[in-house]
C-alpha positions in Angstrom: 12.2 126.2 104.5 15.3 124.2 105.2 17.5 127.4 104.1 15.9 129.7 105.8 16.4 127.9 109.5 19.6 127.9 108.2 20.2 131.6 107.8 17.9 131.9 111.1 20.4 129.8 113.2 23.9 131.7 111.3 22.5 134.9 112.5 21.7 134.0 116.2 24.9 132.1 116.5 26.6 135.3 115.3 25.1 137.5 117.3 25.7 135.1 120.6 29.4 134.7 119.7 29.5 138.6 119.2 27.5 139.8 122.4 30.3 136.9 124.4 33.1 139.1 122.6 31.2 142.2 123.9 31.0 140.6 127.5 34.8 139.7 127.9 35.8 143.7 127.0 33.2 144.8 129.7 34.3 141.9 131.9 38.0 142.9 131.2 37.8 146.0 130.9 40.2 147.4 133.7 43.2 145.0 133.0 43.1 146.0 129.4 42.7 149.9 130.3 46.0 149.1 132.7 47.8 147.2 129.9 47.0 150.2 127.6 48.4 152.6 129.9 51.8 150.8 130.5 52.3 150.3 126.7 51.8 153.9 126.5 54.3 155.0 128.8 56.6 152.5 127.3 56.0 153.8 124.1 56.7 157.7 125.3 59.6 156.3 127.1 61.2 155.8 124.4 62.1 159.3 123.5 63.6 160.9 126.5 65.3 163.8 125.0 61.8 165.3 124.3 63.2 166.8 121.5 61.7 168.2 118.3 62.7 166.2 115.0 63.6 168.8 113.4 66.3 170.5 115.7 68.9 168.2 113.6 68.4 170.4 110.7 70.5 173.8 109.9 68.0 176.2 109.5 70.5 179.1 108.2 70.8 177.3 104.7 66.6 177.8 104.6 66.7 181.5 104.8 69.7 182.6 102.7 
């Protein structure tokens, strides 16, 4: 019976640690939705010659 209040408690502790995860994203949800849209444009800010990667190639030795 001991072991069992055990496993009882594991699981309720678990899921209260996991629904106080859950509530932080909800409750934090707009700063991390803002910090993923900065990292983005950091990220795509990195290549400003919008160019394709494979324009450094010489495509007349592929078709002779």
């Amino acid at each position: 019976m001991k072991n069992t209040w055990h496993i009882v408690l594991k699981i309720v502790g678990v899921s209260l640690a996991l629904a106080g995860l859950i509530c932080l994203v909800v409750g934090y949800w707009d700063k991390l939705a803002a910090g993923a849209a900065e990292l983005k444009k950091a990220v795509a800010g990195k290549c400003q010659c919008r160019c394709s990667e494979f324009d450094d190639y010489d495509d007349d030795l592929l078709y002779e």
